[in-house]
N, C-alpha and C positions, 0 to 999 in steps of 0.2 A: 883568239879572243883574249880580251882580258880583263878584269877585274875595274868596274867603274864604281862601284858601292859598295861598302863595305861596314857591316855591321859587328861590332865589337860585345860581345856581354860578358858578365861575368858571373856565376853561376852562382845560384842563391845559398843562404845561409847553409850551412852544412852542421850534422850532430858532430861532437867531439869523437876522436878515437877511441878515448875511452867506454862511449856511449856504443858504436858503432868502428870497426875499424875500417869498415868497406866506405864509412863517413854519408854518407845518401844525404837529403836534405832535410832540415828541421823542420815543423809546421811553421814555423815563420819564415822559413824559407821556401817553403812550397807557396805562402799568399803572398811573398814578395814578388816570388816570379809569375804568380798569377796576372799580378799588379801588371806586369812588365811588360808581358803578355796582351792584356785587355787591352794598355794602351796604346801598343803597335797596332795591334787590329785595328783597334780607332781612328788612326792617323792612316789608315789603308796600308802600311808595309810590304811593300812586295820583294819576296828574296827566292831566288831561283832550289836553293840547298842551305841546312845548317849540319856545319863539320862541330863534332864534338870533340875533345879531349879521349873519349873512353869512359873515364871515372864516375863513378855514379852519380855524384852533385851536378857533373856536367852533362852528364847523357839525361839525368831528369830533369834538367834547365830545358835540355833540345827538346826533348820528347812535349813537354806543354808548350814554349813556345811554337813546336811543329805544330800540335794541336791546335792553335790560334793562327797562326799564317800560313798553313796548308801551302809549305813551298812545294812545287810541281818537283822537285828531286826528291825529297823527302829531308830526313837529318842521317848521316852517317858520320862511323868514327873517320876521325883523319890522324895520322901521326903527327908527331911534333907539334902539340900544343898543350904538353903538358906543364908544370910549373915553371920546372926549372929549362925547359926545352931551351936551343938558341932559333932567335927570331930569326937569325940571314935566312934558312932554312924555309920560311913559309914566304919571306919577305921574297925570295928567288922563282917562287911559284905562281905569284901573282900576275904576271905576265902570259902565264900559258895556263892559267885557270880557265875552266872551259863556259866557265859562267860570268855574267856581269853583275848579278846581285847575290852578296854571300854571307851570310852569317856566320862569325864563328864562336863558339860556345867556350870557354876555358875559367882561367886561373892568375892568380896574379902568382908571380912577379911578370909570368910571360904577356899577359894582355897590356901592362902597360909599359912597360918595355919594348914591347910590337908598336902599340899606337907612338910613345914617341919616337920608333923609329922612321918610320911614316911620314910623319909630321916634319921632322928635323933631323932626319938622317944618322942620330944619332940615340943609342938607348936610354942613355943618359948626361945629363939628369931629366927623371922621369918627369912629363909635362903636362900627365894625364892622369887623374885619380879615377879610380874603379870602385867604386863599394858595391856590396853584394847583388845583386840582380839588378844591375846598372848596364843600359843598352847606351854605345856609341857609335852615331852615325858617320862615319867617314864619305867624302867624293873626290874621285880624281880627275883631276883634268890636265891632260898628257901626264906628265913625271910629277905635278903635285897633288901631294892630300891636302884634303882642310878638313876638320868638322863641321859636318852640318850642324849636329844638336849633340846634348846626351840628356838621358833622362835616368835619373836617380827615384826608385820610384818611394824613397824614404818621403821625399818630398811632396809627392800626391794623395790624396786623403784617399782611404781605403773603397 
């Protein structure tokens, strides 16, 4: 099986290091991804699993958006999707992914450096801006991605 949807986010506001070194997420991080959340549900989203990074901004990005779209896998960690991770790495597994709809939860540089590599085969230059608890819908059809949507939820009223 392989991978037909593909869901991009990227993990909401996080505390500074200083505040926190484990960094978790800010209160205005936790109502971004609330936001982000709500309106997946709204739009029905259906995703089989969401892979997280680990890192606590990103496992508490998964853990409410799981709580909103109740994916039948749940959310678990997956390696190599951390910042500086390289994309070949996830980019070479999407062919024998055992799911067709997937979330995955991370971090920039890596999330947009994945999406344009997707898109254009190349990482750069980057062709896809991310900001903080921002969902991008990707579909494939055979060897191409497009975007469906993305939703920035800076831009939807609270």
């Amino acid at each position: 099986m392989a991978v037909k949807e593909l869901y991009l986010v990227r993990h909401g506001q996080a505390t500074t290091p200083q505040i926190d070194p484990q960094r978790p997420l800010a209160p205005e991080g936790r109502s971004q991804v609330e936001r982000t959340a709500s309106i997946l549900k709204g739009i029905n989203l259906s995703v089989e699993v969401i892979y997280h990074s680990g890192k606590t901004r990103a496992e508490e990005t998964a853990d409410t958006l799981s709580s909103y779209l109740k994916p039948s896998q749940g959310n678990r960690w997956r390696r190599g999707l951390n910042p500086n991770d390289p994309v070949v790495d996830i980019l070479e597994e999407l062919d024998a992914e055992e799911f067709e709809k997937i979330m995955i939860v991370g971090h920039l540089p890596f999330l947009e450096l994945f999406a344009s590599r997707l898109l254009s085969g190349k990482a750069n230059p980057r062709i896809v801006d991310i900001p903080t608890a921002t969902a991008v819908g990707l579909h494939r059809t055979g060897e191409v991605w497009t975007i469906k949507w993305i939703l920035d939820p800076s831009l939807v009223g609270s």
